[in-house]
C-alpha positions as CSV (number, residue, x, y, z in Angstrom):
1,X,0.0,0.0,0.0
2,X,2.9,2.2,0.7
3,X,4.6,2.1,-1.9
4,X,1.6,2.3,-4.5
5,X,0.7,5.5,-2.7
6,X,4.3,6.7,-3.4
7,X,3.5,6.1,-7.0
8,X,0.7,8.2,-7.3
9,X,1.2,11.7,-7.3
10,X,0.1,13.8,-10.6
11,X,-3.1,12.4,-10.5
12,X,-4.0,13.3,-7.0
13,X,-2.7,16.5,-8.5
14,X,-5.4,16.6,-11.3
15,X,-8.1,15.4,-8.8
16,X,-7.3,18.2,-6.9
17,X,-7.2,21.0,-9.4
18,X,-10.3,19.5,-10.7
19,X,-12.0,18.9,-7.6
20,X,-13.4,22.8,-7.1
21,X,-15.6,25.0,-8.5
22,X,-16.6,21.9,-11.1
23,X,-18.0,19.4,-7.9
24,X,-18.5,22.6,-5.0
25,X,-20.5,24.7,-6.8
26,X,-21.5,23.4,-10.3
27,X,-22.7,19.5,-9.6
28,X,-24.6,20.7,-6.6
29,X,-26.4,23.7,-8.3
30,X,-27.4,21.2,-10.7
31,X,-28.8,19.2,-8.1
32,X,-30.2,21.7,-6.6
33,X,-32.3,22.8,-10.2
34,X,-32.3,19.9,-11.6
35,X,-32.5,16.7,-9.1
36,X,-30.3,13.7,-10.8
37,X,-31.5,14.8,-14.0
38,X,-28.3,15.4,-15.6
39,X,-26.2,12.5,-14.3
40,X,-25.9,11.7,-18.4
41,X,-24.3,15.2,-18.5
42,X,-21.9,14.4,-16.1
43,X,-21.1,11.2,-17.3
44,X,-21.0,11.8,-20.7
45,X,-18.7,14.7,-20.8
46,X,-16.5,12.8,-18.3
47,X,-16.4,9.9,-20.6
48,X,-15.8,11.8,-23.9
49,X,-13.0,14.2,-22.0
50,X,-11.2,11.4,-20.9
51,X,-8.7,10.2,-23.4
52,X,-7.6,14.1,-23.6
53,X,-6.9,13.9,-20.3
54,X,-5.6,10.7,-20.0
55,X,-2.8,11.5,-23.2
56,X,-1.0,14.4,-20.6
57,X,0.5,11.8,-18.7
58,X,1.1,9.1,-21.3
59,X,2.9,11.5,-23.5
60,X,4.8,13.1,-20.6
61,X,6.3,9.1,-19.6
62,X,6.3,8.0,-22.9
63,X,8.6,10.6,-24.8
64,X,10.1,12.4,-21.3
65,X,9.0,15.6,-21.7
66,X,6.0,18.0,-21.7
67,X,2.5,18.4,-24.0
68,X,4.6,22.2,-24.7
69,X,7.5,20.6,-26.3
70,X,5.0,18.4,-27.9
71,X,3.1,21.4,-29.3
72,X,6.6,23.0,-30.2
73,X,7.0,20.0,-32.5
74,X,3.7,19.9,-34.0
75,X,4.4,23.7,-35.1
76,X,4.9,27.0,-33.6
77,X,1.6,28.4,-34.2
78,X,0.1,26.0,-32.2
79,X,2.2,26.7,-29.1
80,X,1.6,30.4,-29.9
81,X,-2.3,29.7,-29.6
82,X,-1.7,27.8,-26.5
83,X,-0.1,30.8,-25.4
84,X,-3.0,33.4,-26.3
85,X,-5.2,30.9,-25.2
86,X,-4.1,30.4,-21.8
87,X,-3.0,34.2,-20.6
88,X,-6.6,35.1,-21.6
89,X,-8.2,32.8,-19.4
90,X,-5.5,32.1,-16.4
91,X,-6.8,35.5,-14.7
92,X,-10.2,34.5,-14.5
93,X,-10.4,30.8,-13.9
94,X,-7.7,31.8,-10.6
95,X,-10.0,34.6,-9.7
96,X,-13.0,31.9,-9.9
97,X,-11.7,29.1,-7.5
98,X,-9.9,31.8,-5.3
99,X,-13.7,33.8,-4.7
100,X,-14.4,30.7,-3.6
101,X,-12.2,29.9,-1.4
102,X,-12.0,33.0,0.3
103,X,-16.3,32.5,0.6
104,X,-15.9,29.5,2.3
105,X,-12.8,30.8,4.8
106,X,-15.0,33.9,5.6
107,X,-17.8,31.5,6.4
108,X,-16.0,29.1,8.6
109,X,-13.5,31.4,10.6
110,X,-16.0,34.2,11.0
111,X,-16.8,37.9,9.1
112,X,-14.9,39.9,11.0
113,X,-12.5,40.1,7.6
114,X,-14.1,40.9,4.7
115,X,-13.9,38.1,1.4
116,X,-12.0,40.7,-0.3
117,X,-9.2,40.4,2.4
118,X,-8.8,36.9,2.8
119,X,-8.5,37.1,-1.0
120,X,-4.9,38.5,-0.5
121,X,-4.0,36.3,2.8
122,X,-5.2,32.9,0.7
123,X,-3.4,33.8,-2.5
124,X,-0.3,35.0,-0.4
125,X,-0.4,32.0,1.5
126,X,-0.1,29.8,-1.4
127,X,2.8,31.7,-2.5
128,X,4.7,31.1,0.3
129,X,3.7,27.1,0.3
130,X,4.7,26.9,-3.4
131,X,8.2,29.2,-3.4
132,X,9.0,27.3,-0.5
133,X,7.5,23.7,-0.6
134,X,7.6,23.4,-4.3
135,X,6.0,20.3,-5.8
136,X,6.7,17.2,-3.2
137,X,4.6,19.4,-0.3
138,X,1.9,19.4,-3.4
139,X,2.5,16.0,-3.8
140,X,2.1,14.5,0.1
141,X,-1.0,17.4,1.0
142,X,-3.2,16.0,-2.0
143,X,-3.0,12.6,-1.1
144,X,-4.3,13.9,2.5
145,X,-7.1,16.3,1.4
146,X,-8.8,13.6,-1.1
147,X,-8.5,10.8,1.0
148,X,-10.3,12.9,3.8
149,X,-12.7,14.7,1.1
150,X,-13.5,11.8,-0.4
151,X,-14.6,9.7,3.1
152,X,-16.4,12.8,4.4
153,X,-18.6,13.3,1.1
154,X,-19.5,9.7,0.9
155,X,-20.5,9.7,4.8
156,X,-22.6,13.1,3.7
157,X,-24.3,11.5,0.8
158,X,-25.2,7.8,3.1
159,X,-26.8,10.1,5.4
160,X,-28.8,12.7,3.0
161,X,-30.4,9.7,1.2
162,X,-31.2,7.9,5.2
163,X,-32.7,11.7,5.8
164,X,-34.7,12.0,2.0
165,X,-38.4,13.0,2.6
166,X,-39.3,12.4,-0.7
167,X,-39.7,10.1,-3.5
168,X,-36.1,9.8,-5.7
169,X,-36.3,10.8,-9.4
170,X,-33.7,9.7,-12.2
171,X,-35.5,10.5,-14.6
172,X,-33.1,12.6,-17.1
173,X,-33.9,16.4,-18.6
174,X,-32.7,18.0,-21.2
175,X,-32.7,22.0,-20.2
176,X,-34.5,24.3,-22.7
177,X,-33.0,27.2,-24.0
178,X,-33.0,29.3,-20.6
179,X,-31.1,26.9,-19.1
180,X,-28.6,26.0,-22.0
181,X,-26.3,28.3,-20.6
182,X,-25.8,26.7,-17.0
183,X,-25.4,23.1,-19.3
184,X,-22.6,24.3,-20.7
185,X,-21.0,25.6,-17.7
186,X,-21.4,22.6,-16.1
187,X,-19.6,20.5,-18.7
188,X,-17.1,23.6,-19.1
189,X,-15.3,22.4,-15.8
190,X,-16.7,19.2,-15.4
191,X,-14.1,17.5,-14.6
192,X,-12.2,20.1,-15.0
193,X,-10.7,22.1,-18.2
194,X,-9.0,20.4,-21.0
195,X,-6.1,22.6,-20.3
196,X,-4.8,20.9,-17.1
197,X,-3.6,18.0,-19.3
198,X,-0.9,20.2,-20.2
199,X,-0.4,21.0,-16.1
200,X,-0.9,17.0,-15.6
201,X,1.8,16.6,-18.1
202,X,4.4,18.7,-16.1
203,X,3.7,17.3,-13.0
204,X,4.3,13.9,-14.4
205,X,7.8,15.4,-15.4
206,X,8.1,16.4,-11.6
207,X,7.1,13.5,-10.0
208,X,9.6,11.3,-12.7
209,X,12.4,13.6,-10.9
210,X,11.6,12.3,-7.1
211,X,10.4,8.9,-7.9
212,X,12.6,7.2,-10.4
213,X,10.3,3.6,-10.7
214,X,7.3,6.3,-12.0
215,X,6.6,5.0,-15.8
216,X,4.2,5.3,-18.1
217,X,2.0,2.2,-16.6
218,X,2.3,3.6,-13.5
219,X,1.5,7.1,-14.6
220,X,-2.0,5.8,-16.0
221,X,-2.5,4.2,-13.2
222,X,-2.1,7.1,-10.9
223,X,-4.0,9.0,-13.3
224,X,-7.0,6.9,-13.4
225,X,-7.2,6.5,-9.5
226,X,-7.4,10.7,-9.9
227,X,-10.0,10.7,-13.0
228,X,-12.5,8.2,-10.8
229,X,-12.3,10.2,-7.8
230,X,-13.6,13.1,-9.4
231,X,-16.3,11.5,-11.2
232,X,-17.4,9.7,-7.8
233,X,-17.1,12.9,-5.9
234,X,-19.2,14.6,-8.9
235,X,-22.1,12.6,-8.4
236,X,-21.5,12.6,-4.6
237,X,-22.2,16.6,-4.7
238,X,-24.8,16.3,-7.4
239,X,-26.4,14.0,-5.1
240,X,-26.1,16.2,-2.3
241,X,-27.8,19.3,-4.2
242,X,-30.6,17.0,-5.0
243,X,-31.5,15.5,-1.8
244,X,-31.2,18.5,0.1
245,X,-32.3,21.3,-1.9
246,X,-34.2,20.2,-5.1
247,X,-37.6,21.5,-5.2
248,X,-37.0,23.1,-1.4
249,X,-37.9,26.5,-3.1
250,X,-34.5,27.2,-2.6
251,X,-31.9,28.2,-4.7
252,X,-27.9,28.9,-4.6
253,X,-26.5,32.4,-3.9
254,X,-24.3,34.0,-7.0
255,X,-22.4,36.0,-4.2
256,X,-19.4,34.1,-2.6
257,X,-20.1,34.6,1.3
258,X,-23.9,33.6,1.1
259,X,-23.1,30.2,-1.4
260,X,-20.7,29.3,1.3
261,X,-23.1,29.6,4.4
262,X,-25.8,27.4,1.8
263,X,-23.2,25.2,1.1
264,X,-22.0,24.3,4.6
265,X,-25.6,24.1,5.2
266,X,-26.5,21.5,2.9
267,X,-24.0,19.5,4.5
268,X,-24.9,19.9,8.4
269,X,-28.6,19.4,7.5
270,X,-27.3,15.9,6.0
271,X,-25.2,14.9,9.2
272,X,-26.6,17.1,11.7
273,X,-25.1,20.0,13.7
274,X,-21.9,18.2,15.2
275,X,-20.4,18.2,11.8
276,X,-20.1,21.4,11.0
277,X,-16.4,22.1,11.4
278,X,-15.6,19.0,10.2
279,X,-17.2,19.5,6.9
280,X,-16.9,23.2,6.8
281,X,-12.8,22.3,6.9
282,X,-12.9,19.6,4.1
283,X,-14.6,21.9,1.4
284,X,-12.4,24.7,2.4
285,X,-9.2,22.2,2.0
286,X,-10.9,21.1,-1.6
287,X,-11.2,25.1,-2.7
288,X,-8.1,25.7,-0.8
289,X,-6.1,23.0,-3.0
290,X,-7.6,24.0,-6.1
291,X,-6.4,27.5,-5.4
292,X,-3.2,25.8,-4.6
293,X,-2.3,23.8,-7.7
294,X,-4.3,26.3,-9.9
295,X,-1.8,28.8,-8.9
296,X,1.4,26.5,-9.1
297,X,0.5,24.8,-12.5
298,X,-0.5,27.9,-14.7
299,X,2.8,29.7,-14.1
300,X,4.8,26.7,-14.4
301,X,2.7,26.0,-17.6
302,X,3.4,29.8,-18.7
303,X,7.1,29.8,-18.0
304,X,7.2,26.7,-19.9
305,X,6.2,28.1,-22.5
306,X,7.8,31.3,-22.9
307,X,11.0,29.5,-22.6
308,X,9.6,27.4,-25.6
309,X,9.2,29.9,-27.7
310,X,11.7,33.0,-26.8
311,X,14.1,31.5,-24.7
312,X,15.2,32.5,-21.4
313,X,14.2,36.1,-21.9
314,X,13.0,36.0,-18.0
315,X,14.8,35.3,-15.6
316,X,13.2,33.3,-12.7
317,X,10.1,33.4,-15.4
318,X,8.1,30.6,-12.7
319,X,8.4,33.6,-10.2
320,X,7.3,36.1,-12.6
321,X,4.2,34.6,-14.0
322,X,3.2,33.6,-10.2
323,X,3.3,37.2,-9.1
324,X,1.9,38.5,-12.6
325,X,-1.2,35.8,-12.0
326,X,-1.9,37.1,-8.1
327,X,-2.2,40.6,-8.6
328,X,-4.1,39.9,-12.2
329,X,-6.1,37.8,-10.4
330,X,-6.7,40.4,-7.2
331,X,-7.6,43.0,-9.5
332,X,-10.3,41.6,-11.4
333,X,-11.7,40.1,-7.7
334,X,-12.2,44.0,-6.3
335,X,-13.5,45.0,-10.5
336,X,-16.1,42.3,-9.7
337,X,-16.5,42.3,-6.2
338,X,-18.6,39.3,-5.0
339,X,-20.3,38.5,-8.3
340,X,-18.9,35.0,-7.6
341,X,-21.5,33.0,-10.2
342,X,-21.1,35.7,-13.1
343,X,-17.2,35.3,-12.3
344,X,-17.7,31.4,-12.7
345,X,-20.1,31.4,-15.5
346,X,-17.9,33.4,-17.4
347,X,-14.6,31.3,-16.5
348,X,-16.3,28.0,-17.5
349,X,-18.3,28.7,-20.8
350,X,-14.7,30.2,-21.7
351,X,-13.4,26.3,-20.7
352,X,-15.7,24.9,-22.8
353,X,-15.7,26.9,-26.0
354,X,-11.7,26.3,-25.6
355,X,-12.1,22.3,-25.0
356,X,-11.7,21.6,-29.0
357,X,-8.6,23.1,-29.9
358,X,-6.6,21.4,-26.5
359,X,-8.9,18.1,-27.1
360,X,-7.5,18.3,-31.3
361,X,-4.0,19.0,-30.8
362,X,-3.7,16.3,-27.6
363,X,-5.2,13.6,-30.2
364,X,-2.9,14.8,-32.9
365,X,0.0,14.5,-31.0
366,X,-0.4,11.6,-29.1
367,X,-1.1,9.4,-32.5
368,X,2.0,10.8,-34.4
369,X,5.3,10.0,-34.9
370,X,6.4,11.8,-32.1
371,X,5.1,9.5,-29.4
372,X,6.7,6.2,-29.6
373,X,4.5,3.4,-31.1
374,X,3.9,1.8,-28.2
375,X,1.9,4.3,-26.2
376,X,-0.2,5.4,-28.9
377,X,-3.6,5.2,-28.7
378,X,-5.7,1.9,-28.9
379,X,-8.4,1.3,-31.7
380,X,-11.0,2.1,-29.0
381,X,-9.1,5.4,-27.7
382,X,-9.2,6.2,-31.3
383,X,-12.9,6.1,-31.6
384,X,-13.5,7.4,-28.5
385,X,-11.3,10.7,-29.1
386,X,-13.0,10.8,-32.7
387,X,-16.4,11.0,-30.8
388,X,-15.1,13.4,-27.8
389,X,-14.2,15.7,-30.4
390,X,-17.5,15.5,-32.2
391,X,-19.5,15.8,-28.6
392,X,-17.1,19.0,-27.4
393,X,-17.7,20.4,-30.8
394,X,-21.2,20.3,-31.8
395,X,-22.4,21.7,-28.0
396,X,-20.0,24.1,-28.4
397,X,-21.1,25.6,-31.9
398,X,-24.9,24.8,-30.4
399,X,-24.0,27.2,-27.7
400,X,-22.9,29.5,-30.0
401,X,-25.6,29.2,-32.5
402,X,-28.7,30.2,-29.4
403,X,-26.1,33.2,-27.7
């Protein structure tokens, strides 16, 4: 057991990045509105995301370097559109989990400092875990929070369905065209965006560096242990939106503070009084470590990058693009204040408009002559991308097409 847990690492990684906003806030709003009507939403787009996902790591042990110097070799353009890509939506995804966050700390420790506040403190605080911890403190706290996340959300979920009033429904909807918009966003982050292959990618490349037996079996491994967490936890907090607050006349806050206080809520009503700190701590650990690796992978992915493609123009570019992404990140929180679920909207509809180009050039890559012949795709991963990219396409351009 021991040493398997020493072998996983990246995906924990990815569970935690993707383990946020996504599960937190969108699974149970959609429980919330729509009971377990769109399970097949959640399943589907975790299904058809996953081989995307999935190719970070198996490039990443199978060639020994990143998706970036994979793009590099496909062409320059398409490192140069990761690039444009990326910097226009790092500032608000960070700003998104981080609102979060700093809702559910406000919450939990009191309001005697305002969201905006513990803003700075959270972001700062990460700063100083990640310029001073640096990736194996990422690596042993992940494997803490989701093990305790995970046990705690599957206690919360036993005991909302022992508590349920009324009849259970899983019956399947379609939303009209009001409610389009909220689909999207919901399969925009769910699991999480197609870009943190790419920060999956250079963790793998991290983790390869501290543990020398990590290969490309092993990285799949670890990868899929962190791809069915976050589809169990998914349906865990879709479940929990459901039970709780479906057809309650109820209906989540857009404003950071007051989601939180609903949120924490929905879980104490569940298990009861007693477990309000306990819980209140796990889903501010979850937002906390999505902050967390959110903030250490985008730089990392940025300064990657930039080397890539001008060199070592900056020096100590990791520290640059970390400082450049807090205060981008703290300015557009005080522009939008606590508009929390415009902020997230926003950030996810962005994800999934995005999801074809990353889910294309992944595929692309993967099946050429630059990943060795072995760890190319199987016939079935073939089809399944083929269809991903179809699915991720035509709800994008059907998104488009009723704006």
């Amino acid at each position: 057991m021991a040493l398997s847990l020493k072998k996983i690492g990246p995906g924990l990684l990815f569970a935690g990045a993707a383990i946020g906003v996504s599960h937190l806030v969108q699974s149970t709003r959609a429980g919330a509105d729509f009971g377990f009507g769109l399970i097949w939403a959640l399943l589907l787009v975790n299904i058809f995301k996953y081989p995307f996902f999935q190719f970070g790591p198996r490039y990443a042990m199978a060639t020994g370097e990143t998706l970036l110097d994979g793009y590099k070799k496909l062409g320059k353009g398409v490192l140069i559109a990761y690039f444009i890509l990326s910097f226009a939506t790092m500032f608000t995804i960070q700003t998104a989990v981080t609102i979060v966050t700093a809702g559910l700390a406000s919450t939990i420790f009191g309001n005697f400092i305002s969201t905006e506040i513990w803003t700075v403190i959270i972001l700062s605080v990460c700063f100083i875990i990640l310029t001073i911890g640096k990736y194996s403190f990422l690596d042993r706290l992940m494997k803490i929070i989701i093990i305790t996340l995970t046990i705690s959300t599957i206690i919360a979920v036993y005991f909302a369905f022992q508590g349920a009033t009324q009849s259970i429904s899983l019956q399947q909807v379609f939303p009209n065209a009001l409610e389009f918009g909220f689909l999207i966003a919901f399969m925009g982050w769910m699991p999480a965006p197609l870009d943190i292959s790419i920060w999956h990618s250079l963790w793998a490349i991290e983790k390869k560096k501290t543990e020398q037996e990590y290969s490309v079996k092993s990285s799949l491994f670890d990868f899929n242990v962190g791809y069915l967490a976050t589809i169990i936890l998914g349906l865990g907090f879709l479940a929990l939106g459901a039970l709780v607050m479906f057809q309650s006349g109820s209906n989540f806050s857009g404003k950071a503070g007051e989601f939180s206080n609903q949120l924490i809520s929905m879980y104490t009503k569940s298990l009861g009084d007693w477990s309000y700190i306990i819980i209140g701590i796990a889903a501010f650990t979850t937002m906390f470590s999505t902050t967390l690796t959110t903030l250490d992978a985008s730089p990392r992915a940025m300064a990657k990058t930039t080397s890539l493609l001008f060199g070592d123009i900056i020096k100590r570019s990791y520290l640059f693009w970390i400082l450049l992404l807090i205060l981008g990140s703290i300015l557009i929180f005080f522009f939008f204040k606590s508009e929390m679920g415009l902020l997230i909207k926003i950030a996810t509809i962005l994800s999934f408009l995005t999801a074809p180009f990353y889910a294309i050039i992944n595929y692309k890559l993967i099946s050429s002559h630059h990943t060795p012949k072995a760890w190319r795709p199987s016939k079935k991963l073939h089809v399944l991308s083929w269809i991903g990219i179809v699915f991720l396409i035509g709800f994008g351009l059907w998104y488009l097409s009723i704006l």
